[in-house]
C-alpha positions in Angstrom: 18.3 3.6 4.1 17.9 4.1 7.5 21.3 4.6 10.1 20.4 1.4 11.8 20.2 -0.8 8.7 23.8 0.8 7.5 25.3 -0.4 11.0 23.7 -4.1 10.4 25.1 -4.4 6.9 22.2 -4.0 5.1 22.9 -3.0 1.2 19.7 -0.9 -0.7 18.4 -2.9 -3.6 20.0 -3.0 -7.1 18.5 -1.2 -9.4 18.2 -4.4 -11.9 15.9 -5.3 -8.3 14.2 -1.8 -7.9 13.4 -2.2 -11.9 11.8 -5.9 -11.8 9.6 -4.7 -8.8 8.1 -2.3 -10.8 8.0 -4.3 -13.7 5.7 -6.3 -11.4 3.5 -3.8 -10.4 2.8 -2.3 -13.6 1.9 -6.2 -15.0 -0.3 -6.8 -11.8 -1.8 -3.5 -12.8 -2.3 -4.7 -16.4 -3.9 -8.3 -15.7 -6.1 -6.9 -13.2 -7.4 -4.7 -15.5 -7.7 -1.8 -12.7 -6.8 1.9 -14.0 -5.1 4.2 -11.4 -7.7 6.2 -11.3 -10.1 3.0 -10.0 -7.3 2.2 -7.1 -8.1 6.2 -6.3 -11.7 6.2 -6.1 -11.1 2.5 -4.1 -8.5 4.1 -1.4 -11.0 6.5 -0.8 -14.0 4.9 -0.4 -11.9 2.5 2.2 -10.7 6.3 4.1 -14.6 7.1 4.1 -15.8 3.9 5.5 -12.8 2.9 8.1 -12.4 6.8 9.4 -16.4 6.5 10.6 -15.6 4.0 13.0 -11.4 4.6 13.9 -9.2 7.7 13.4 -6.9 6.8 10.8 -3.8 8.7 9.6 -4.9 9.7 6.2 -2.0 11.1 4.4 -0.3 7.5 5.3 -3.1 4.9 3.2 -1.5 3.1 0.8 -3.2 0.8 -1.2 -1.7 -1.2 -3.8 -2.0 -4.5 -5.8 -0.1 -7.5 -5.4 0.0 -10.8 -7.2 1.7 -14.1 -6.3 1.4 -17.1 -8.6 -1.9 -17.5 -9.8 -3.5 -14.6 -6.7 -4.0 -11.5 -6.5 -4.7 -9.1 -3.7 -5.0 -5.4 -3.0 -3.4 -4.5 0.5 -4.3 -1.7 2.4 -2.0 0.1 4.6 -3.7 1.6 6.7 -2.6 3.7 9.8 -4.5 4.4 13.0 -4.2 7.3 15.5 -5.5 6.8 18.7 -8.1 3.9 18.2 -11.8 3.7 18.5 -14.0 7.3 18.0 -16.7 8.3 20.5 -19.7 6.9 19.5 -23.2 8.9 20.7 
């Protein structure tokens, strides 16, 4: 936890909270039916197909799985450096 959120009051999550996230995750992971080696070979096919057109911060993608109710999604984090490449 960061200095700032310490000075607003901010507390870290319990670990009963901590626990039931990953909980989440793994059962998101499970009814999806999408081995960590397939969310691999997806992150980088998104690095190879997004860093042809932007320069992106590599080391920094995240992509994970989420599921509300009856959706799910996979979110990619993706950060850029300094925008657009030169195009010939």
């Amino acid at each position: 936890m960061n200095l700032f959120n310490r000075l607003r009051g901010a507390t870290q999550p319990s670990s009963r909270e901590t626990a039931k996230r990953r909980l989440q995750l793994v059962l998101v992971h499970d009814r999806s039916q999408i081995s960590p080696g397939l969310i691999e070979i997806i992150k980088d096919e998104i690095i190879a197909v997004i860093s042809k057109h932007v320069d992106i911060d590599r080391d920094g993608v995240q992509v994970q799985f989420t599921q509300a109710d009856r959706e799910s999604r996979l979110v990619a984090d993706i950060p850029l450096l300094d925008g657009r490449k030169n195009r010939r």
